[in-house]
C-alpha positions as CSV (number, residue, x, y, z in Angstrom):
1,X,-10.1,-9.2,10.9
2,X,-7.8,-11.9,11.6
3,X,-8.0,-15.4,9.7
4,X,-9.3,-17.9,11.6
5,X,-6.8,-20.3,9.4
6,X,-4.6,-23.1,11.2
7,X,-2.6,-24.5,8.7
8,X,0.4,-23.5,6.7
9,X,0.8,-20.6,4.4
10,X,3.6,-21.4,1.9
11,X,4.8,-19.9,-1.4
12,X,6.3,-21.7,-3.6
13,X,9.4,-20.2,-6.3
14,X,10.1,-22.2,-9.2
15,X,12.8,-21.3,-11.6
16,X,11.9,-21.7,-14.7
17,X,14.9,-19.7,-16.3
18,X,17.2,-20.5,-19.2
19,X,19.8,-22.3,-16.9
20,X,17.3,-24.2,-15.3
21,X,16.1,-25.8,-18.3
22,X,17.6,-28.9,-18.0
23,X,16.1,-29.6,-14.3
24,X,12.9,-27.9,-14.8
25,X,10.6,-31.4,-15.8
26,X,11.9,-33.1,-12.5
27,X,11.7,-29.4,-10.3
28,X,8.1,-29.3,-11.5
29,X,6.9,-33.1,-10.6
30,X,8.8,-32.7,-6.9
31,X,6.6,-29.3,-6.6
32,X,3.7,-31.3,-8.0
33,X,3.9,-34.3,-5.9
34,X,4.4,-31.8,-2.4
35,X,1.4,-30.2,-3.4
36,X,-0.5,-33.6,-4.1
37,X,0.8,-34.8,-0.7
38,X,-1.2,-31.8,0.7
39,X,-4.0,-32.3,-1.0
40,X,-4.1,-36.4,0.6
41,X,-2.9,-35.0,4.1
42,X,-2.7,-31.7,4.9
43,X,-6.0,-30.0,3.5
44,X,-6.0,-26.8,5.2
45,X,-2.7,-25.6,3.8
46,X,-2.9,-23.0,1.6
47,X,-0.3,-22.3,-1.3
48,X,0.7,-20.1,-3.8
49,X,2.7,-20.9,-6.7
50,X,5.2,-18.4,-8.6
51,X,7.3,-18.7,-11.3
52,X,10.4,-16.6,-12.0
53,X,12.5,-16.4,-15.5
54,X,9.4,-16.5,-17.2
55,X,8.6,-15.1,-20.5
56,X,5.7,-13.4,-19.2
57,X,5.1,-11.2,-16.3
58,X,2.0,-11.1,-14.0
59,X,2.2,-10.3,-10.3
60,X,1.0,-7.6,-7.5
61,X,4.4,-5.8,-7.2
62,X,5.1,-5.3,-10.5
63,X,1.6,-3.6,-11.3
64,X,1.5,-1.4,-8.3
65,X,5.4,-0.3,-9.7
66,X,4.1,0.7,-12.6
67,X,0.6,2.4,-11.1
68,X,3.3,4.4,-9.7
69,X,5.5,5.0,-12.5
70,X,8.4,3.0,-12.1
71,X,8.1,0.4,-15.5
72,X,10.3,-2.7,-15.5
73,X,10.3,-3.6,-12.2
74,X,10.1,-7.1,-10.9
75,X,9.7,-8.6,-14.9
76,X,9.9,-12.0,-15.6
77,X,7.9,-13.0,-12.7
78,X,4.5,-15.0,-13.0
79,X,2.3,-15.8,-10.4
80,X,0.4,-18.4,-11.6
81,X,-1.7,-19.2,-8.5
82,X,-2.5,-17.1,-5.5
83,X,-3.1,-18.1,-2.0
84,X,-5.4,-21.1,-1.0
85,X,-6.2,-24.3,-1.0
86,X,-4.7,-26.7,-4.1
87,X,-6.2,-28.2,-6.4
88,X,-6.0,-30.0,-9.3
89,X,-5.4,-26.4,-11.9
90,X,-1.8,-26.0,-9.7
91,X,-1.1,-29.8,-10.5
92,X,-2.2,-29.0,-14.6
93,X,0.1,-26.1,-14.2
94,X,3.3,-27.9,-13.1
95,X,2.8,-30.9,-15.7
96,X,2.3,-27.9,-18.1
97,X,5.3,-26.1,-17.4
98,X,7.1,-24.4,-20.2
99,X,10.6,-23.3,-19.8
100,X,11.0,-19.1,-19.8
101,X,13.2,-16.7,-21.1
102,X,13.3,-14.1,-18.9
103,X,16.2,-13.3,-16.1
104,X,15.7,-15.8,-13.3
105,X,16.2,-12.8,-10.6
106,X,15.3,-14.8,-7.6
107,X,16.0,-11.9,-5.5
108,X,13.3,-9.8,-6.8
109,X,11.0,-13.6,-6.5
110,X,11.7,-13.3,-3.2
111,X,10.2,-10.1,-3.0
112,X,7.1,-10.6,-4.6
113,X,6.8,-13.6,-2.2
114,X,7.3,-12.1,0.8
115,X,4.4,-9.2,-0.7
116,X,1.8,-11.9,-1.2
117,X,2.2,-13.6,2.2
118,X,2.2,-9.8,3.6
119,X,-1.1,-9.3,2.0
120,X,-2.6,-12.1,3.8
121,X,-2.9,-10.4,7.4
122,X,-2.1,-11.3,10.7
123,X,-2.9,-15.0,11.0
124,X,-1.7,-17.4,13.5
125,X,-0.6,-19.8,10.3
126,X,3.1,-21.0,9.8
127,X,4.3,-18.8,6.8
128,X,7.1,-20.0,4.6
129,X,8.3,-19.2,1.3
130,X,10.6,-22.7,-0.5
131,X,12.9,-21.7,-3.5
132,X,13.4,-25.0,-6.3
133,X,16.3,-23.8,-8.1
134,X,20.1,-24.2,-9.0
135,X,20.9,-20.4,-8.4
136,X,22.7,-20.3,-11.7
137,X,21.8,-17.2,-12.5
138,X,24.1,-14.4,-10.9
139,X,21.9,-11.3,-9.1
140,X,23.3,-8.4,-7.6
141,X,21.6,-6.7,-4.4
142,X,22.1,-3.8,-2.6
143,X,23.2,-4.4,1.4
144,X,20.2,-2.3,2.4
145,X,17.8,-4.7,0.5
146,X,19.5,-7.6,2.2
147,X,19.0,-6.4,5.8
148,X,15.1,-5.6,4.9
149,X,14.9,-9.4,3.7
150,X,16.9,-10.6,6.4
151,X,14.5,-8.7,8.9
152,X,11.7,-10.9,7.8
153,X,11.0,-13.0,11.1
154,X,7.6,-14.5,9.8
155,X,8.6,-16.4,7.4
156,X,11.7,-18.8,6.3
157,X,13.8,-19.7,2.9
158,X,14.2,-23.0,2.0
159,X,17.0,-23.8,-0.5
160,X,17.2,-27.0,-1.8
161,X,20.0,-27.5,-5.0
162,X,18.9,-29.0,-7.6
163,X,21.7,-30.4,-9.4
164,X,25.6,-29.7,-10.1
165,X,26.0,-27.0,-13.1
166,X,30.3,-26.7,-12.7
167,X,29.3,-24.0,-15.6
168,X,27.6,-21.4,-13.5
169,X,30.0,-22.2,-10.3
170,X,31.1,-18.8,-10.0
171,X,27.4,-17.4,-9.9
172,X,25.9,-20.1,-7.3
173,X,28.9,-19.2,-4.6
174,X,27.2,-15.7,-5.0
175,X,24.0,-15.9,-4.8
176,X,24.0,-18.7,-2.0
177,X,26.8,-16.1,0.0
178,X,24.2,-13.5,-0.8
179,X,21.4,-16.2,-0.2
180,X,23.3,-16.8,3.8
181,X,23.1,-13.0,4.6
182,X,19.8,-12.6,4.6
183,X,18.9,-16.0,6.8
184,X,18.4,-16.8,10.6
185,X,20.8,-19.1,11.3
186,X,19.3,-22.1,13.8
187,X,19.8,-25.1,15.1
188,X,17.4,-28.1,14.4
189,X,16.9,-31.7,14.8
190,X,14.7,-34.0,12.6
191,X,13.8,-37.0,12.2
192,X,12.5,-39.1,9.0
193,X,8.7,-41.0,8.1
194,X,8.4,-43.3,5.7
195,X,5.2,-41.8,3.6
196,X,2.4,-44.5,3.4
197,X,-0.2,-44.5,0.3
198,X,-3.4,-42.7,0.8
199,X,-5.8,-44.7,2.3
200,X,-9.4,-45.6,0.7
201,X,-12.7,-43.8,1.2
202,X,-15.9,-44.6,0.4
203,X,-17.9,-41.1,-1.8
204,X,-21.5,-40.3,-1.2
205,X,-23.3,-37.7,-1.2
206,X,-22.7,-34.6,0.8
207,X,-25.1,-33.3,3.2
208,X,-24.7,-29.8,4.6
209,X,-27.4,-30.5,7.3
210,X,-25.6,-33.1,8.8
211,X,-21.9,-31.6,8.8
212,X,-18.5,-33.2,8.2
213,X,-17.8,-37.0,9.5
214,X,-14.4,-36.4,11.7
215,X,-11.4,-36.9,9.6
216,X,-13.1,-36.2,6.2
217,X,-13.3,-34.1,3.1
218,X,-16.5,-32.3,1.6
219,X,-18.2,-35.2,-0.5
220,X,-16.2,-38.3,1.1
221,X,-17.3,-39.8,4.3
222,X,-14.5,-42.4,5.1
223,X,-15.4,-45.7,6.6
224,X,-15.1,-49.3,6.4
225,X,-17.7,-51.9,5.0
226,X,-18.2,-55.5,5.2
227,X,-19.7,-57.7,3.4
228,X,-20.3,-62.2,3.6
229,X,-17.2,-64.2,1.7
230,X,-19.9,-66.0,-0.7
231,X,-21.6,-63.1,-2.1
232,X,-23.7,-65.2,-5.0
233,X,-25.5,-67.3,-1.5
234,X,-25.3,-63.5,0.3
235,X,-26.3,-61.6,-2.9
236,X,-23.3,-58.8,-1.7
237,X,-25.1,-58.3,1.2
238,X,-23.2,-56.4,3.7
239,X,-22.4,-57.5,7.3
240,X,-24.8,-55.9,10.0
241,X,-22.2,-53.6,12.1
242,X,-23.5,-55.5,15.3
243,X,-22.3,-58.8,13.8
244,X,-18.3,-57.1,13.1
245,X,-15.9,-58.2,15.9
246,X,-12.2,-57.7,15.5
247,X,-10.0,-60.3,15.5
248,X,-5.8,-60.7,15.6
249,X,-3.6,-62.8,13.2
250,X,-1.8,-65.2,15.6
251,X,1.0,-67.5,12.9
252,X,-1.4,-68.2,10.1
253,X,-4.6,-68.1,12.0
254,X,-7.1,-65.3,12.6
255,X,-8.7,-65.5,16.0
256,X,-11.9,-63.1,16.8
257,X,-11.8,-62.0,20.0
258,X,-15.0,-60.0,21.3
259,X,-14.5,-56.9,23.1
260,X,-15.8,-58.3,26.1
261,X,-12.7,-60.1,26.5
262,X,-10.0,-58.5,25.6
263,X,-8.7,-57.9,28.7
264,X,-8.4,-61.4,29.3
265,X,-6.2,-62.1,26.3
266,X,-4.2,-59.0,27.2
267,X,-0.7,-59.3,28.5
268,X,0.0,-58.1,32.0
269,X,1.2,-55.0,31.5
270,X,2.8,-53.6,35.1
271,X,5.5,-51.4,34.5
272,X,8.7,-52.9,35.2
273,X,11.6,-55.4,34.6
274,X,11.2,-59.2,35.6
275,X,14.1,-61.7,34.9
276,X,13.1,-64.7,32.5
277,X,16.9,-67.0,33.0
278,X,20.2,-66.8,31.9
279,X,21.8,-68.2,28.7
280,X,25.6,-68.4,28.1
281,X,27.0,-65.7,26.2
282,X,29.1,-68.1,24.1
283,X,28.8,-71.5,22.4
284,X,25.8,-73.3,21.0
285,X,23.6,-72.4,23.8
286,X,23.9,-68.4,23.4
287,X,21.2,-66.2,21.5
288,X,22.5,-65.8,18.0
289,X,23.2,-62.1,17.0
290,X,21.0,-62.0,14.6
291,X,17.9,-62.4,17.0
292,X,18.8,-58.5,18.3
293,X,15.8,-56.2,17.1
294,X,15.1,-52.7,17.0
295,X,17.4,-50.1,18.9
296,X,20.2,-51.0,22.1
297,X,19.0,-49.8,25.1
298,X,20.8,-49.0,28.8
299,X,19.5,-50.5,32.1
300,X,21.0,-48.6,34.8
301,X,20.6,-48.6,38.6
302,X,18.5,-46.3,40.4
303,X,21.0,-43.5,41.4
304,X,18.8,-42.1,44.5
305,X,19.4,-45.4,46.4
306,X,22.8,-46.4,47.0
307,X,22.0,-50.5,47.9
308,X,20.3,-50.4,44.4
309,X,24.2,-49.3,42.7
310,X,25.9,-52.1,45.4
311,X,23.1,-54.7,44.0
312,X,23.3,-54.0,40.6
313,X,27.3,-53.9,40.2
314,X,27.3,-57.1,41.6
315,X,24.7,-58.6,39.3
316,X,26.8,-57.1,36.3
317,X,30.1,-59.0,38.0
318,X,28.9,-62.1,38.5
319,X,27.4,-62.5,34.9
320,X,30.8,-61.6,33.4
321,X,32.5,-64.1,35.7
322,X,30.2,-66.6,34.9
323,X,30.4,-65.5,31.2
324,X,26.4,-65.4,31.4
325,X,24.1,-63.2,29.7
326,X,20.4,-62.7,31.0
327,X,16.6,-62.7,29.6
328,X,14.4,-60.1,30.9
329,X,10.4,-59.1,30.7
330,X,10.4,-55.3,30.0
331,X,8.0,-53.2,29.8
332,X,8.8,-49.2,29.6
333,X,5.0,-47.9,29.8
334,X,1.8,-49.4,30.5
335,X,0.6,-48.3,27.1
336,X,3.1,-50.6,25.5
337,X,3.2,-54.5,25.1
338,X,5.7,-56.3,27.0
339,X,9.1,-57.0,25.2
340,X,11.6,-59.9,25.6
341,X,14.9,-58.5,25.7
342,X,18.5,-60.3,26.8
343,X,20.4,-58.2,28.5
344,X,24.4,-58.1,27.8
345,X,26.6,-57.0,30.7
346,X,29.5,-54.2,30.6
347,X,31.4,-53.4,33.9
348,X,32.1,-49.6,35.9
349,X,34.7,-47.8,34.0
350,X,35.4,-44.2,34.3
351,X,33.5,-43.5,31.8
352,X,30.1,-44.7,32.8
353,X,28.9,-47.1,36.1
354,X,28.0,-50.8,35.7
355,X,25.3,-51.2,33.3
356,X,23.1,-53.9,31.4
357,X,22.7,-53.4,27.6
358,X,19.5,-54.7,26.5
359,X,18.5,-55.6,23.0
360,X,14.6,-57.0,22.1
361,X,14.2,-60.2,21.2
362,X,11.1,-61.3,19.3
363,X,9.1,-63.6,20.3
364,X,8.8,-67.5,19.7
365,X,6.6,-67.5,16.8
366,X,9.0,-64.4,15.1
367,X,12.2,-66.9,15.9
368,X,14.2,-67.1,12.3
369,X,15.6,-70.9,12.2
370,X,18.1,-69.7,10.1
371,X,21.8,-70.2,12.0
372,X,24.6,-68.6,10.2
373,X,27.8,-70.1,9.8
374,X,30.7,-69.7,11.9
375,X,34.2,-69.3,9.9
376,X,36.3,-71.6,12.4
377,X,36.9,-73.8,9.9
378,X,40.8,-73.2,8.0
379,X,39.2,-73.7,4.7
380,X,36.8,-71.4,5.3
381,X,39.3,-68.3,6.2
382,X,39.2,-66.1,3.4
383,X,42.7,-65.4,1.5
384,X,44.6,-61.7,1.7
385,X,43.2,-61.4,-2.0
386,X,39.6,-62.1,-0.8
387,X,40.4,-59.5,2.0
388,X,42.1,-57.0,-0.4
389,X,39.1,-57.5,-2.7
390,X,36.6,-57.0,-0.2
391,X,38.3,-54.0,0.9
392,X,38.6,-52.4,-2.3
393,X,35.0,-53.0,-3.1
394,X,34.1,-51.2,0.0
395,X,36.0,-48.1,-0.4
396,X,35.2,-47.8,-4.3
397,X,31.4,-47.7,-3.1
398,X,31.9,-45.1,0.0
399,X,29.5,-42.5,-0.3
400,X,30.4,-40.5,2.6
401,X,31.9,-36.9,2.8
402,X,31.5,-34.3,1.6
403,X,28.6,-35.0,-0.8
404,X,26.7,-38.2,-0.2
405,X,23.9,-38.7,-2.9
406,X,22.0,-41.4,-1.3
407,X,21.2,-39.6,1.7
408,X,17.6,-41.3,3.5
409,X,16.3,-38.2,5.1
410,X,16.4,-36.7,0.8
411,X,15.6,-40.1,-1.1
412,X,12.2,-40.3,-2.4
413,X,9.9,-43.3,-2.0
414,X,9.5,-44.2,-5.4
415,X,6.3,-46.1,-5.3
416,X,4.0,-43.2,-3.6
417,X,5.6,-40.4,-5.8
418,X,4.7,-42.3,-8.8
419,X,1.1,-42.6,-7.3
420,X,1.2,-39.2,-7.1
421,X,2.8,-38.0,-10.1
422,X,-0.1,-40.6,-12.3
423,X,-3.0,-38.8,-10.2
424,X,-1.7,-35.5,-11.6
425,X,-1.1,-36.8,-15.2
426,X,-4.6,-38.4,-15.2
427,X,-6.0,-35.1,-14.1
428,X,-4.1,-33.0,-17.2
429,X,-5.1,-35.9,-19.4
430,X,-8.6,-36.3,-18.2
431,X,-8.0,-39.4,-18.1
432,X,-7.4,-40.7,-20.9
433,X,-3.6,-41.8,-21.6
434,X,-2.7,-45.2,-19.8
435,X,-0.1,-45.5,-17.0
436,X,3.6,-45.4,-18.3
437,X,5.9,-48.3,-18.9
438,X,9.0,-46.3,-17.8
439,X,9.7,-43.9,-14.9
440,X,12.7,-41.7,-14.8
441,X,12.3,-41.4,-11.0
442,X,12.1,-45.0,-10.9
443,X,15.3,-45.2,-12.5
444,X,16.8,-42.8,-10.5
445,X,16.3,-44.2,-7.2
446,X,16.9,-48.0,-8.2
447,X,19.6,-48.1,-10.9
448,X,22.8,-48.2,-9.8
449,X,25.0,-45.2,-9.4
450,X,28.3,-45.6,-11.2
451,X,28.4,-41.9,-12.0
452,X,28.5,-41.4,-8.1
453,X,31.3,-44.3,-7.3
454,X,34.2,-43.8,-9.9
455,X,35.6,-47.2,-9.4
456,X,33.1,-49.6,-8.1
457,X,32.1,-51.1,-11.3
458,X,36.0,-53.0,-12.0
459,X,36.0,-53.1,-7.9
460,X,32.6,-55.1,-8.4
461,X,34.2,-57.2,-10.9
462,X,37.8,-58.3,-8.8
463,X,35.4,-59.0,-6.3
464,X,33.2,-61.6,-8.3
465,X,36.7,-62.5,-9.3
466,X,38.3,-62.9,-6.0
467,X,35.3,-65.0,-4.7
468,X,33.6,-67.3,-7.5
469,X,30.3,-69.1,-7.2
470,X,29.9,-72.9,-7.7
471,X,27.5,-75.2,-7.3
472,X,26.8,-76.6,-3.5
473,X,27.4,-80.1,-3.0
474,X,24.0,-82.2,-2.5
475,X,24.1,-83.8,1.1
476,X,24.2,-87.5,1.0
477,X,21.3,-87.6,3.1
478,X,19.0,-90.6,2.1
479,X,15.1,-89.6,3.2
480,X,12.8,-92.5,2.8
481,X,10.5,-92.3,-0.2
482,X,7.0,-93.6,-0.3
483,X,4.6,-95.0,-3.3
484,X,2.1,-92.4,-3.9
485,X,-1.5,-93.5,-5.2
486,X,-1.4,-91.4,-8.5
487,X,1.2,-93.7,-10.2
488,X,1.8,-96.5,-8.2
489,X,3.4,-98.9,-10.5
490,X,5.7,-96.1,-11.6
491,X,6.3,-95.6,-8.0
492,X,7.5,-99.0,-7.2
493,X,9.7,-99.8,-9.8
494,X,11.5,-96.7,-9.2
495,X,11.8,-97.6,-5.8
496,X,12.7,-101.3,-6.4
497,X,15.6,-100.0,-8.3
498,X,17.2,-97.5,-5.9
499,X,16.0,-99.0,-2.7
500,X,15.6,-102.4,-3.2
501,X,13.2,-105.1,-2.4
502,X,13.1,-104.9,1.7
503,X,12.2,-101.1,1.6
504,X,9.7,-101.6,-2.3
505,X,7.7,-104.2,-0.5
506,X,7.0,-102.4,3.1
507,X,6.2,-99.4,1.3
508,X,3.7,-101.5,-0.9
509,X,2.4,-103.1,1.7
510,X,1.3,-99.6,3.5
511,X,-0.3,-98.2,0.0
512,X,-2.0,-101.6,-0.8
513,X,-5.3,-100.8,1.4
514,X,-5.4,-97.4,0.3
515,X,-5.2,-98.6,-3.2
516,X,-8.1,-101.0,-2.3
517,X,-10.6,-99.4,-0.3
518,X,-9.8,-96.1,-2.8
519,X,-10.7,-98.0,-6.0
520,X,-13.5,-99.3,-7.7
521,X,-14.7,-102.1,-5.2
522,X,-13.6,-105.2,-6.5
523,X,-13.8,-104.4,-10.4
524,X,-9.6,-103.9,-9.8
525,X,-8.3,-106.8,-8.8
526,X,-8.4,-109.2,-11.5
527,X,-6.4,-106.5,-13.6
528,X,-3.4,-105.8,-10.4
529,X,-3.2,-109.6,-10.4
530,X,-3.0,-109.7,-14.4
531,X,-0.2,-107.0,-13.6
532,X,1.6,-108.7,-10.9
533,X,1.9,-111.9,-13.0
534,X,3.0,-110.0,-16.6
535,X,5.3,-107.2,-14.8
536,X,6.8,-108.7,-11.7
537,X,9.2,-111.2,-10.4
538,X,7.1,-114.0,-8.3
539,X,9.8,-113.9,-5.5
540,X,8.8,-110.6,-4.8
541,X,5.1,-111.5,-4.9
542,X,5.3,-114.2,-2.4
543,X,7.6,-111.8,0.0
544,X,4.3,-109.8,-0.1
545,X,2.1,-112.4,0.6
546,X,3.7,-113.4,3.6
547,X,4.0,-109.6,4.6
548,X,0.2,-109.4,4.1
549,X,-1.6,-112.6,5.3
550,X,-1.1,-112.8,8.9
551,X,-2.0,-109.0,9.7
552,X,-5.6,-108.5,10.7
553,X,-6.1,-105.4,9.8
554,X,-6.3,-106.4,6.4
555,X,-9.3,-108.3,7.3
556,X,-11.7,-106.9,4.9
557,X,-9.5,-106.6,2.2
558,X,-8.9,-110.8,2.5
559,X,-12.0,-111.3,2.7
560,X,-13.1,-109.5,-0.6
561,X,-10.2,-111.6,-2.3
562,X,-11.5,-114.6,-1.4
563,X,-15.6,-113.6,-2.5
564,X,-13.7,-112.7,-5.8
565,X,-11.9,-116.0,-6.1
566,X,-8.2,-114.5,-6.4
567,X,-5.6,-117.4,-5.5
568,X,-1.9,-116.6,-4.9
569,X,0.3,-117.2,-8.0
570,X,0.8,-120.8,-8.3
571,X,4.0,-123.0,-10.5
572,X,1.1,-123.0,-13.4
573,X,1.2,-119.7,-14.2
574,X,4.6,-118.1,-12.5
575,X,7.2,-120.8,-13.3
576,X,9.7,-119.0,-10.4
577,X,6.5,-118.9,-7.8
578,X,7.0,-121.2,-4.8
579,X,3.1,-122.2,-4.3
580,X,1.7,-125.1,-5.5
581,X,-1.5,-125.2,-7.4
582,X,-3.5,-127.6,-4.7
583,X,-1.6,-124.9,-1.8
584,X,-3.4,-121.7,-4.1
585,X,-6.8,-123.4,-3.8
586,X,-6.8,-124.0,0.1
587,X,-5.0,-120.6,0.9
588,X,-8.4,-119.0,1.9
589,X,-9.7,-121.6,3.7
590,X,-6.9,-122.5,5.4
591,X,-7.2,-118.4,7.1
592,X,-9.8,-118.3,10.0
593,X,-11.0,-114.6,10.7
594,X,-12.1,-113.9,14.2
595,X,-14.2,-111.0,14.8
């Protein structure tokens, strides 16, 4: 009978031999972290894991070779798991792996691979078999035994190399000649995801009766709770689902928006392209560069109507005459959100018809203020050393042809593969040993590469050389400094001194009722005038006064002077002041306050 089973069906060769020894701790943790990737995302895969150059032998082929007879065939060979789901025993297996000593013969690994996924049936899953190795170790196959492989049209070899062994040169160029003869060559096109960390779920109990919630595993129902901010007034009580609303993050706010009305905050979303204006395409008026976002698309005209090419040719004309460029409203689907785009003209060549090339722009609140300098300037022009430099430094850190090592589609992302490669450890260890300091992954992906750029280091080096680093000149920009009401003495005599008198009084003068109506009622005043008459010159008091006296919005703060019997500093006390004692006296009943 036929499995019912949708998923993948892959088996998975790991060389364990003598001349894979020095690769086998990271081969194992890749295989480990593929297999705990499955486990997160792909549940319904089913794997089985074999290793080859082992020092023990256990696998189908080789017993039913010997039921027959025929002892010594396919040796070396371990199949440590069979098909099916994985599960945390492959992971203790791969962290447990201990190098072999038998002949890595991947040929006859092959073999026992494509037996197992043979035993499985007809199923409608993808079948695949991926090799880890260096193919090192030199096998010799008969043509007929090739062809047989070769005819295998249900499944496909994967084979990745591991690492550079110049030793065993001669005996990779073999097998991977005798690896080619035996593949389907194809063509393919791929694209790259950046892997995102599992996600969290919520464990309770499993209930048979009830079957699976969509998108979970046995035992996890995944789901999101809510519960009140203050959880000592709420208790931890969590948020009745009729009470949860979503909301969007618009700058540093979050706005709730009911679903009710949505569609009213919704952008119109009519598929089409509207023109916003036109901005020059040079000078200070014209988009920066660095605004472009995301991919360069092509606005063409609509080749079934021939006005439409006419129109649109002579759209793309007069904005390179005028040396315009122009801001559009696109939107491609009605599923997407509207996107701001300025739209760069290129005139008809032979090549291609008159076209717009549009790049997104983002939108007010994603503007970046920043505004790069131009290099107009003479003393800004960088020297033929600077260039040569530059140059050099760029050429000594090519990685291109024919091996580039920092390849995106085949770098890892560090962070989720050291996730995954702690989950497994944790499992071996039961739990019990803390997370490690040091990575060598880690160090892999982020330390630099000299090994890989012969050069780059002493290139680095003329280049600091060629272009040294000083401190920036401070702007003589003077910004006008206030007196705080922490330390307001401190305040003013620092401003006194760099400022001078004008500025240290009207900045006073604003603090003063703060000062006041901030303090202790009137229990101040007798100690800022005991301060005014032991710290500061009695010029500068007076100034104040007269600053003070005639504004009435320092009503109340006159008033409570004068119920507190505090005179202006008279000749008596201040031998520099300018009041006379019999003026201090009468200074408050001189003032008339009208309400």
């Amino acid at each position: 009978m036929p499995s019912l089973f949708q998923g993948q069906e892959i088996v998975l060769l790991l060389d364990v031999g003598p001349r894979m020894h020095p690769h086998l701790p990271f081969a194992a943790r890749a295989l480990a972290d593929l297999l705990t990737s499955k486990m997160w995302y792909r549940p319904r895969d089913e794997v089985a894991l074999v290793l080859y150059g082992s020092s023990t032998t256990r696998n189908a082929v080789h017993e039913e070779m010997a039921a027959a007879g025929e002892e010594g065939q396919y040796e070396g060979i371990e199949e440590a798991h069979p098909m099916g789901p994985p599960d945390g025993e492959y992971l203790r297996t791969l962290h447990e792996a201990q190098p072999g000593n038998g002949r890595a013969d991947w040929f006859d690994a092959l073999a026992v691979a494509a037996a197992t996924l043979k035993a499985r049936g007809h199923t409608t899953a993808e079948k695949s078999i991926v090799v880890l190795s260096n193919f090192c170790e030199r096998v010799e196959a008969e043509g007929e035994d090739v062809s047989d492989l070769a005819a295998m049209r249900d499944s496909s070899v994967i084979q990745p190399i591991l690492a550079e062994d110049d030793a065993y040169d001669v005996d990779r160029s073999h097998n991977l000649n005798l690896l080619a003869a035996m593949c389907t060559e194809v063509k393919m096109s791929g694209k790259t995801k950046q892997e995102k960390f599992p996600g969290p779920a919520t464990e309770t109990e499993a209930q048979a009766e009830q079957g699976m919630v969509p998108g979970a595993l046995g035992g996890v129902d995944r789901g999101r709770k809510f519960k009140y901010v203050d959880e000592e007034m709420d208790q931890d009580e969590e948020v009745p689902a009729e009470d949860v609303i979503s909301a969007y993050k618009y700058g540093a706010n979050i706005v709730p928006v009911p679903e009710n009305e949505k569609e009213e905050y919704a952008f119109p979303r009519e598929k089409g392209v509207m023109l916003v204006g036109f901005v020059d395409a040079e000078g200070e008026a014209a988009l920066p560069r660095h605004y472009y976002m995301t991919d360069t698309r092509v606005l063409l005209a609509d080749k079934a109507k021939e006005a439409s090419g006419v129109a649109f040719a002579a759209l793309v004309q007069a904005m390179l005459n005028q040396g315009q460029h122009a801001v559009l409203r696109l939107v491609r689907t009605a599923r997407e959100r509207p996107q701001l785009c300025v739209a760069v003209p290129v005139a008809a060549s032979g090549a291609a018809p008159a076209h717009l090339l549009l790049n997104v722009l983002p939108f007010m609140e994603d503007f970046r203020d920043y505004k790069f300098p131009s290099f107009t300037k003479k003393a800004w022009a960088p020297s033929e050393e600077q260039l040569e430099a530059a140059r050099g430094l760029v050429q000594a850190m090519s990685l291109g042809p024919p091996h580039e090592q920092l390849v995106p589609e085949s770098t890892p992302y560090p962070q989720v593969h050291r996730l995954y490669y702690e989950l497994g450890r944790r499992f071996v260890s039961g739990g019990e040993e803390p997370l490690q300091d040091e990575d060598p992954l880690f160090e892999r992906v982020f330390n630099p590469r000299w090994d890989a750029m012969p050069g780059a280091e002493a290139a680095a080096e003329v280049a600091r050389e060629a272009f040294p680093m000083g401190q920036a000149a401070k702007a003589s920009r003077r910004s006008r400094r206030l007196i705080g009401s922490d330390a307001p003495l401190a305040d003013f005599e620092a401003l006194l001194l760099d400022a001078g008198p004008e500025e240290a009084c009207a900045a006073l003068a604003e603090v003063i009722p703060e000062l006041v109506m901030g303090s202790m009622g009137e229990s101040k005043f007798d100690q800022a005038r005991y301060e005014l008459l032991t710290g500061w010159a009695a010029e500068l008091i007076e100034r104040l006064r007269e600053v003070l006296k005639d504004d009435p919005v320092k009503k109340p703060f006159w008033r409570k002077l004068e119920n507190r019997g505090v005179q202006p500093i008279d000749r008596t006390e201040v031998e520099a002041s300018q009041v006379e004692p019999e003026a201090a006296s009468l200074f408050f009943s001189q003032r008339q306050f009208t309400d």
